[in-house]
BALOKE-921270 format. One line per field, with one value per atom (N, C-alpha, C, O): residue number from 1; atom name; residue in one letter; y, x, z. Coordinates in steps of 0.05 Angstrom, whole numbers, plus 5000, padded with zeros to 4 digits. Example, Ala and Ser with C-alpha at 12.3 -4.5 7.8 and 13.67 -1.06 7.14 Angstrom:
BEGIN
k: 1:1:1:1:2:2:2:2 $
a: N:CA:C:O:N:CA:C:O $
r: a:a:a:a:s:s:s:s $
yy: 4886:4910:4934:4934:4955:4979:5001:5023 $
xx: 5264:5246:5264:5285:5257:5273:5258:5268 $
zz: 5156:5156:5156:5169:5142:5143:5157:5161 $
END
This chain:
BEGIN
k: 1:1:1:1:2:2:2:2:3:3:3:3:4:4:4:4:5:5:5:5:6:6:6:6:7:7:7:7:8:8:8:8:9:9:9:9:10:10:10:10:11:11:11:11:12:12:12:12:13:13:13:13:14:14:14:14:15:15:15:15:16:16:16:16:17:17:17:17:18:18:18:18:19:19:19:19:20:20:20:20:21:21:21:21:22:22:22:22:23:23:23:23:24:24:24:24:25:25:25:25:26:26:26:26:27:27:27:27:28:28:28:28:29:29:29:29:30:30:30:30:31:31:31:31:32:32:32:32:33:33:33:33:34:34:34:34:35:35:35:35:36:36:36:36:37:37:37:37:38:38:38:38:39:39:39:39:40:40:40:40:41:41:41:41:42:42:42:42:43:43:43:43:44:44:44:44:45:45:45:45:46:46:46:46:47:47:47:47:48:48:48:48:49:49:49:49:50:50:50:50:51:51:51:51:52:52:52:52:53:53:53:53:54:54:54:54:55:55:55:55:56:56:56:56:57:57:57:57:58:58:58:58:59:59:59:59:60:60:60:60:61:61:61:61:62:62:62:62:63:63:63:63:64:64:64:64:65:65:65:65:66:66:66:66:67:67:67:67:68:68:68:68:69:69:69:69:70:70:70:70:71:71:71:71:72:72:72:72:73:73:73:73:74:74:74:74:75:75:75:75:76:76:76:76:77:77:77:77:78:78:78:78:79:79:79:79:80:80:80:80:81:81:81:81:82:82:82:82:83:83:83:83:84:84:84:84:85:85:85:85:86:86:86:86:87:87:87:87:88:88:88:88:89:89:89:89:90:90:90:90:91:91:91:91:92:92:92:92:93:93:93:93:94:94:94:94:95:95:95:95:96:96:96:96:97:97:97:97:98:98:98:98:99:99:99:99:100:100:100:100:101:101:101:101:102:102:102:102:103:103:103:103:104:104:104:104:105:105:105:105:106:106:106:106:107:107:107:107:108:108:108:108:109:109:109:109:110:110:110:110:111:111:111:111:112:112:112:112:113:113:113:113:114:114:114:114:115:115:115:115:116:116:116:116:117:117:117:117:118:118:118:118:119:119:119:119:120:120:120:120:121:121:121:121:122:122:122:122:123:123:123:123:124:124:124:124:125:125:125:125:126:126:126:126:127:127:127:127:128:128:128:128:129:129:129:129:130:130:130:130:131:131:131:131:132:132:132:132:133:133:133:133:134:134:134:134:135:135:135:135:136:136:136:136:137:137:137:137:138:138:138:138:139:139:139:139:140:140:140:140:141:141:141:141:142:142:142:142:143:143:143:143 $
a: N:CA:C:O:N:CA:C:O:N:CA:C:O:N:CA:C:O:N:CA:C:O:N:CA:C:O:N:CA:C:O:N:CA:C:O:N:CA:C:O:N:CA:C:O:N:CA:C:O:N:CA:C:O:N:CA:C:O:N:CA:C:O:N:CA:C:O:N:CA:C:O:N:CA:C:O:N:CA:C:O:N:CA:C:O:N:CA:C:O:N:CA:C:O:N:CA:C:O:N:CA:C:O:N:CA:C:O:N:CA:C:O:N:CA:C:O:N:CA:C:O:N:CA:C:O:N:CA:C:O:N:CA:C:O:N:CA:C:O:N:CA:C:O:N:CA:C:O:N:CA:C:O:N:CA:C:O:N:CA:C:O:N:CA:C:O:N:CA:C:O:N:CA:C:O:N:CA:C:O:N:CA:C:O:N:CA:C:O:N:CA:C:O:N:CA:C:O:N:CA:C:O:N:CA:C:O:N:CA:C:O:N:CA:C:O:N:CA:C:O:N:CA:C:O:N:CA:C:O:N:CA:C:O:N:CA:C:O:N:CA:C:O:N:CA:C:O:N:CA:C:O:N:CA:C:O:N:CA:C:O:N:CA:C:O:N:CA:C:O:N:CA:C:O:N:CA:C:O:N:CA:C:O:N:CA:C:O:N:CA:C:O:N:CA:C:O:N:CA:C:O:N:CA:C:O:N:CA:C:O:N:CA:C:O:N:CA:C:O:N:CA:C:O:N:CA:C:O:N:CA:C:O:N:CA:C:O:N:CA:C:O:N:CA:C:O:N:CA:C:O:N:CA:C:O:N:CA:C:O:N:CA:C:O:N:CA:C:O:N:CA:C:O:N:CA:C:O:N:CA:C:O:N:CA:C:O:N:CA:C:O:N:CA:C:O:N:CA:C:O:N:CA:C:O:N:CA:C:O:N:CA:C:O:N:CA:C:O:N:CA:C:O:N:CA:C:O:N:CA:C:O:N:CA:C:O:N:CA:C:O:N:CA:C:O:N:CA:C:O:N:CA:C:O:N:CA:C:O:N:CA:C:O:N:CA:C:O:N:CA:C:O:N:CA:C:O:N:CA:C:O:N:CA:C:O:N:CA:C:O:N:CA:C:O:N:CA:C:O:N:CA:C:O:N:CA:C:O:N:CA:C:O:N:CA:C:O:N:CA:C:O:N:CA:C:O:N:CA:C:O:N:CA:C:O:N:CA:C:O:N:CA:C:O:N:CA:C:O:N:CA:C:O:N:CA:C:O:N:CA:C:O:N:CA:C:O:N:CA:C:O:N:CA:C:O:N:CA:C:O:N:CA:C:O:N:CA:C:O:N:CA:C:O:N:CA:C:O:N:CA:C:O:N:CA:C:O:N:CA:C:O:N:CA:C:O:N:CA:C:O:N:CA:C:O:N:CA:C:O:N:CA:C:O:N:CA:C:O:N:CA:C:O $
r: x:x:x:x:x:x:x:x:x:x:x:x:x:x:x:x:x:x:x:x:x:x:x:x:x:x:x:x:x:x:x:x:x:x:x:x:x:x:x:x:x:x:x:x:x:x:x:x:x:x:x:x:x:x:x:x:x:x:x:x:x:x:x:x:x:x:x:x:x:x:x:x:x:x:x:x:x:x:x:x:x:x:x:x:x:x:x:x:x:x:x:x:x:x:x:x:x:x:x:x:x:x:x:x:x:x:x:x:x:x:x:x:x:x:x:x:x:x:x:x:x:x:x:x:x:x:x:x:x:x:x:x:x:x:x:x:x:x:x:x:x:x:x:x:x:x:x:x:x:x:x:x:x:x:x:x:x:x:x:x:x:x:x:x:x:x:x:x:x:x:x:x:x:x:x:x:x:x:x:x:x:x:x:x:x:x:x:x:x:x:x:x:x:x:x:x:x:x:x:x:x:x:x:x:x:x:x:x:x:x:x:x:x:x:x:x:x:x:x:x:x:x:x:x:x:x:x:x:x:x:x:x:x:x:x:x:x:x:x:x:x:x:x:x:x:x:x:x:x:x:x:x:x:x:x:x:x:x:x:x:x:x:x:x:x:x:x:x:x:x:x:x:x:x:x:x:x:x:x:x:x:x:x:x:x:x:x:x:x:x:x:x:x:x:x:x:x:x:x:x:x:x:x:x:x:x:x:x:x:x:x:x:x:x:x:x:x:x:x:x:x:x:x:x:x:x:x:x:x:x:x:x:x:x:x:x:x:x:x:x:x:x:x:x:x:x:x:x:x:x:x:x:x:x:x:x:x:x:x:x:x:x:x:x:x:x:x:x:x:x:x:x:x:x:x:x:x:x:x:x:x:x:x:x:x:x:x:x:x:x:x:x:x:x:x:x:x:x:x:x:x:x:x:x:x:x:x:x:x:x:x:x:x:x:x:x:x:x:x:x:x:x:x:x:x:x:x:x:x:x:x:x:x:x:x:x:x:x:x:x:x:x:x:x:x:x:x:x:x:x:x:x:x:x:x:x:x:x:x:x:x:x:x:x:x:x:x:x:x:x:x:x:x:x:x:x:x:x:x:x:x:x:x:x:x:x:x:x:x:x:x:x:x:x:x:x:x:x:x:x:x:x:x:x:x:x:x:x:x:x:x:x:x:x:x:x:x:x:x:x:x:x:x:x:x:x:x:x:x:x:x:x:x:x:x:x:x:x:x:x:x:x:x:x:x:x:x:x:x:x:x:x:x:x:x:x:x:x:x:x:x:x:x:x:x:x:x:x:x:x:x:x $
yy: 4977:5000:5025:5027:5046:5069:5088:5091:5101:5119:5146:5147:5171:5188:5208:5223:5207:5224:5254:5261:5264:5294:5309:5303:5326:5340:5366:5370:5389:5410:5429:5416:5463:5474:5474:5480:5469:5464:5442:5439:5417:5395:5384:5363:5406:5394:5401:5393:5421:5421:5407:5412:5384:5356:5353:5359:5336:5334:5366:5362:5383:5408:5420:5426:5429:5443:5428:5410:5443:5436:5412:5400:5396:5364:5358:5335:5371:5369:5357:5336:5371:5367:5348:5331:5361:5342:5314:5302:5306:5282:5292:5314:5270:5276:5264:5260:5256:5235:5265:5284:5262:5280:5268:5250:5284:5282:5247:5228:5258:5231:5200:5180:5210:5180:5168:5147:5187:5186:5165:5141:5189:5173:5144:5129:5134:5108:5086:5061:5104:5080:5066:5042:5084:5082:5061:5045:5063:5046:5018:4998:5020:4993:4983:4960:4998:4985:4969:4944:4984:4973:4960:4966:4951:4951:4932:4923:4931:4921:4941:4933:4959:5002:5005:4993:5029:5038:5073:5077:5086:5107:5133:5130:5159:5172:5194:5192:5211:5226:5260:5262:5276:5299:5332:5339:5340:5362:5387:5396:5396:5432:5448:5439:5477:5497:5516:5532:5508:5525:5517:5494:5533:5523:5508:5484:5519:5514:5486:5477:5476:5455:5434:5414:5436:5422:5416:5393:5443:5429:5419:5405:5425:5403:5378:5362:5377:5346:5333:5312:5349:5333:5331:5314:5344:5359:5326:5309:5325:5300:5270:5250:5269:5244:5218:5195:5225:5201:5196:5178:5216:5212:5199:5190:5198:5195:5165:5153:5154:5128:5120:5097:5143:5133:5122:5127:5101:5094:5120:5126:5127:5145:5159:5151:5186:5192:5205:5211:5203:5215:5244:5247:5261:5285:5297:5291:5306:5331:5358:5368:5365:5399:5421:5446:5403:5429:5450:5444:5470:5502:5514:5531:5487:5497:5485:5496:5465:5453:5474:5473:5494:5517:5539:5552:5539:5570:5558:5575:5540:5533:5521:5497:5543:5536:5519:5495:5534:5526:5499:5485:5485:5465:5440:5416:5457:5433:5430:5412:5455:5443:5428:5418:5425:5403:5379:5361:5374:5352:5341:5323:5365:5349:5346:5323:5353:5352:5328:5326:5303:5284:5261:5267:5244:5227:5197:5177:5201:5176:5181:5201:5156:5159:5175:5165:5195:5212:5210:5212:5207:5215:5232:5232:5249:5273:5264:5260:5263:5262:5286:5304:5292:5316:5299:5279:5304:5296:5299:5281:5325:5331:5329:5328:5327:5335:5351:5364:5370:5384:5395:5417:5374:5379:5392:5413:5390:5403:5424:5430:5438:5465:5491:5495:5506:5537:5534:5517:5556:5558:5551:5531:5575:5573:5549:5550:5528:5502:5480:5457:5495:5471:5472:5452:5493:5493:5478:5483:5455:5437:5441:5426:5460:5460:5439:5426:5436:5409:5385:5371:5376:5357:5348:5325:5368:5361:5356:5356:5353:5340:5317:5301:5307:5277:5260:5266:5230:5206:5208:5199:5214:5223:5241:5252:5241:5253:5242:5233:5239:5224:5246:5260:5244:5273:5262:5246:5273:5268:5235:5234:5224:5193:5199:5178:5213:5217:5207:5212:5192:5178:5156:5145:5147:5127:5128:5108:5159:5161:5160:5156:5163:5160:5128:5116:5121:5086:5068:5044:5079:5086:5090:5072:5114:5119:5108:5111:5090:5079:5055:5055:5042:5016:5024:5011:5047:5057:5056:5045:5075:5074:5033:5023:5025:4989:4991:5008:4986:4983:4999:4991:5023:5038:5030:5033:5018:5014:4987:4976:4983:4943:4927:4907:4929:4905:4896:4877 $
xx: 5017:5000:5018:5039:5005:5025:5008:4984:5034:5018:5036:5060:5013:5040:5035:5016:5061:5064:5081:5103:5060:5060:5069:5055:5090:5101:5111:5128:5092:5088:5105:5119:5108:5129:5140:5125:5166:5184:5192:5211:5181:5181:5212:5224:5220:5251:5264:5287:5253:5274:5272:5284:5255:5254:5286:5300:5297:5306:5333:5349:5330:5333:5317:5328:5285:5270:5248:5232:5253:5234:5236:5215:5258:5260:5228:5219:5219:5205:5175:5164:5164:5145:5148:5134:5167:5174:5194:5198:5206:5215:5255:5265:5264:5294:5303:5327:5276:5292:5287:5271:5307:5298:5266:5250:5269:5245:5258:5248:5283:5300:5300:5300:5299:5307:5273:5268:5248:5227:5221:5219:5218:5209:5225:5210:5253:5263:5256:5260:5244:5223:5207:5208:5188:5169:5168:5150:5197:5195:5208:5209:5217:5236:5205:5201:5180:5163:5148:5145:5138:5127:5140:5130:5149:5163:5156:5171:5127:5106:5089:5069:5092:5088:5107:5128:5096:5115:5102:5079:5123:5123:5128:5145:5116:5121:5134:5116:5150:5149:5156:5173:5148:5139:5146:5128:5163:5156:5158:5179:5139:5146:5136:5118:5151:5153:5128:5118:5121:5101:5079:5075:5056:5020:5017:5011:5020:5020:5039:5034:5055:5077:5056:5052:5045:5028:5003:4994:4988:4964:4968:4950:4993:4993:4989:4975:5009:5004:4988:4983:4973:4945:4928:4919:4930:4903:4920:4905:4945:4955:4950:4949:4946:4955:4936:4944:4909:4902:4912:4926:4902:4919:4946:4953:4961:4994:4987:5005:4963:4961:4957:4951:4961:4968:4940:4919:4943:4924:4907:4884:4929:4923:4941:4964:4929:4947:4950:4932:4978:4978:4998:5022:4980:4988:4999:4983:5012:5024:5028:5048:5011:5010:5021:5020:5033:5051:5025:5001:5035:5030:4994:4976:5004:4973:4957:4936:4957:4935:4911:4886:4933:4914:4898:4879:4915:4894:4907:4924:4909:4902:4879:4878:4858:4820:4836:4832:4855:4863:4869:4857:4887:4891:4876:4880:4853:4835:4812:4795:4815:4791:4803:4787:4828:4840:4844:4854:4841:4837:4814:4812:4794:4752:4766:4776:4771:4773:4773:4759:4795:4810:4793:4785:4788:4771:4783:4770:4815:4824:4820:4809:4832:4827:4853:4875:4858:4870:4867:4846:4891:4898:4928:4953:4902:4924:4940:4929:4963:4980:4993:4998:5000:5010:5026:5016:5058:5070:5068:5065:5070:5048:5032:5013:5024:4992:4981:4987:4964:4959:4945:4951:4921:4913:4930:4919:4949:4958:4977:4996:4967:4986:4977:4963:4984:4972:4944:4935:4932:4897:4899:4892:4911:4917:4917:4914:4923:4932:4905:4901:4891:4864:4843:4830:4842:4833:4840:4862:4826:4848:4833:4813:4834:4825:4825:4806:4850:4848:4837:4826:4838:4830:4800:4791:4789:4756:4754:4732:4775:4772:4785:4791:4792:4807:4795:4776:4799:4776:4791:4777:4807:4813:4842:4854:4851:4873:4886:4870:4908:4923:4947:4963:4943:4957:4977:4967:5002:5003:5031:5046:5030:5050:5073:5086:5082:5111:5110:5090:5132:5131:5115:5110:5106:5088:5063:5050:5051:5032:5037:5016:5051:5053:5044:5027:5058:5051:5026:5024:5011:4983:4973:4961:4979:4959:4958:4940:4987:4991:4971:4948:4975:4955:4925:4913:4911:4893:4877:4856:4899:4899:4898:4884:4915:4903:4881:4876:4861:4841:4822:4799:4828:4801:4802:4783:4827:4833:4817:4799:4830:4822:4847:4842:4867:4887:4893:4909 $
zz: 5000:5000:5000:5013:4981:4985:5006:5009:5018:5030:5040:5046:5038:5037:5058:5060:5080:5096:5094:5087:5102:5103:5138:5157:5142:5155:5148:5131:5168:5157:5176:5193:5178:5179:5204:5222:5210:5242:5244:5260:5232:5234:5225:5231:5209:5198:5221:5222:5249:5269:5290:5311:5286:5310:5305:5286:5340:5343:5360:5378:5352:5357:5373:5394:5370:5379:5403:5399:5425:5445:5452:5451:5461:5464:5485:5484:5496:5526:5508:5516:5487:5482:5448:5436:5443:5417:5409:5388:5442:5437:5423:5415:5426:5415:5392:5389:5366:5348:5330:5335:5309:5290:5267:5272:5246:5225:5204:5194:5208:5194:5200:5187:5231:5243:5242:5231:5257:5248:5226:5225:5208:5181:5174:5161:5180:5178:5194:5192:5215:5238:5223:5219:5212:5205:5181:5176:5164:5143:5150:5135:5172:5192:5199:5193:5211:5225:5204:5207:5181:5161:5135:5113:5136:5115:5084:5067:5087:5063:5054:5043:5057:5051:5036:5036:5019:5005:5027:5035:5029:5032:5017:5000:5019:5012:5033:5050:5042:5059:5049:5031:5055:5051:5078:5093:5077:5098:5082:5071:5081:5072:5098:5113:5104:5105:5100:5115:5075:5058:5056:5048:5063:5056:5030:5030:5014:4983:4971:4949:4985:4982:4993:4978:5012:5036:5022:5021:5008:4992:4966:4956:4954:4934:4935:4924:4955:4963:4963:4952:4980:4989:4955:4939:4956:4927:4903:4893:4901:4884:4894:4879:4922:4927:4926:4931:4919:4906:4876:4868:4863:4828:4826:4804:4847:4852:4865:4876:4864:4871:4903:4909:4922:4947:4955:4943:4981:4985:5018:5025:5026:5044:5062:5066:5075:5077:5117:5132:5121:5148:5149:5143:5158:5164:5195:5213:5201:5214:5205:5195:5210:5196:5218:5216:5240:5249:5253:5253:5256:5274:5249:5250:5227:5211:5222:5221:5235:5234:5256:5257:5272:5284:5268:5276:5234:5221:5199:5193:5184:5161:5144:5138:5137:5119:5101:5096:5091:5063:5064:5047:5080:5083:5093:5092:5106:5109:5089:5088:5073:5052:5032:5016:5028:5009:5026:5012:5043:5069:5051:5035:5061:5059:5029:5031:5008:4980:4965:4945:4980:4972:4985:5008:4980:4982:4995:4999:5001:5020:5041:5051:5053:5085:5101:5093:5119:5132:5159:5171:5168:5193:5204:5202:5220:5235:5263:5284:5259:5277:5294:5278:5315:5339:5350:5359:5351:5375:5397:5413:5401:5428:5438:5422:5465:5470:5464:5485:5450:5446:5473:5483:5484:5511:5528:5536:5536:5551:5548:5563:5523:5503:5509:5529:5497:5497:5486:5470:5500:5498:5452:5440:5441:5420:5398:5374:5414:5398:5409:5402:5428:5432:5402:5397:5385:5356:5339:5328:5330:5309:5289:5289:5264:5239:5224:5219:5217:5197:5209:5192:5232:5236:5230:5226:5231:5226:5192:5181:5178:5142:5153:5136:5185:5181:5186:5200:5180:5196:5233:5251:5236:5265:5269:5250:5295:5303:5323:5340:5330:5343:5358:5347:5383:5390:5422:5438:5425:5449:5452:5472:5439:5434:5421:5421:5411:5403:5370:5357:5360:5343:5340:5319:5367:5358:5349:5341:5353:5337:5308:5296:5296:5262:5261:5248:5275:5275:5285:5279:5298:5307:5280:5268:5272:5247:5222:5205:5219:5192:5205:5195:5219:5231:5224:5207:5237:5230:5203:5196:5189:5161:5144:5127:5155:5154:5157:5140:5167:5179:5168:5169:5155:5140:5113:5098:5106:5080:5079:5067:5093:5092:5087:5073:5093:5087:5100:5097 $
END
């Protein structure tokens, strides 16, 4: 199954930024878990910076074959419309991932925009929520 993960802006400074709430692996070591855990996936992995880098993605990734997709939208997922209406847009199955708790964040970050275009959100587990959600994503898919 393909499936393509998306990591949105700051995310290239895991491992660097905020160990307390973001854990100490970088975006690198991350994403090679992920393909050590699964390793009958094909992956895609993805981090932009940029709104527009972020909804391409999304807006391509059934046509691009994937079967679904898991997001971290980073600091958008608080005031990005744009990004979640290419969320509702795309017609696979999606799940939003937070390394953090969000629960227990700034008043600011209890808003989860995008998440309401996702079949859920997973917030709070570190890296193992990516892995949570690819399972998930099993399971809505059907394999």
């Amino acid at each position: 199954m393909k499936i393509l993960i998306i990591n949105g802006p700051n995310l290239n400074l895991l491992g660097k930024r905020d160990p307390v709430q973001y854990g100490n692996l970088t975006l690198k070591k991350i994403n090679a878990l992920i393909s050590e855990k699964f390793p009958l996936h094909e992956f895609t992995f993805i981090q932009s910076n940029h709104e527009g880098g972020i909804i391409d993605a999304i807006q391509d990734a059934a046509s691009n074959g994937f079967a679904g997709i898991v997001i971290n939208p980073g600091g958008y997922s608080h005031s990005s419309v744009a990004i979640r209406d290419a969320l509702e847009t795309v017609k696979i199955p999606k799940v939003e991932v937070h390394l953090s708790n969000l629960a227990k964040r700034e008043d600011f970050r209890q808003k989860n925009i995008t998440a309401t275009a996702t079949n859920g959100y997973l917030s709070g587990f570190g890296e193992k929520g990516y892995f949570a959600a690819i399972f998930l994503l099993e399971e809505l898919i059907g394999t």
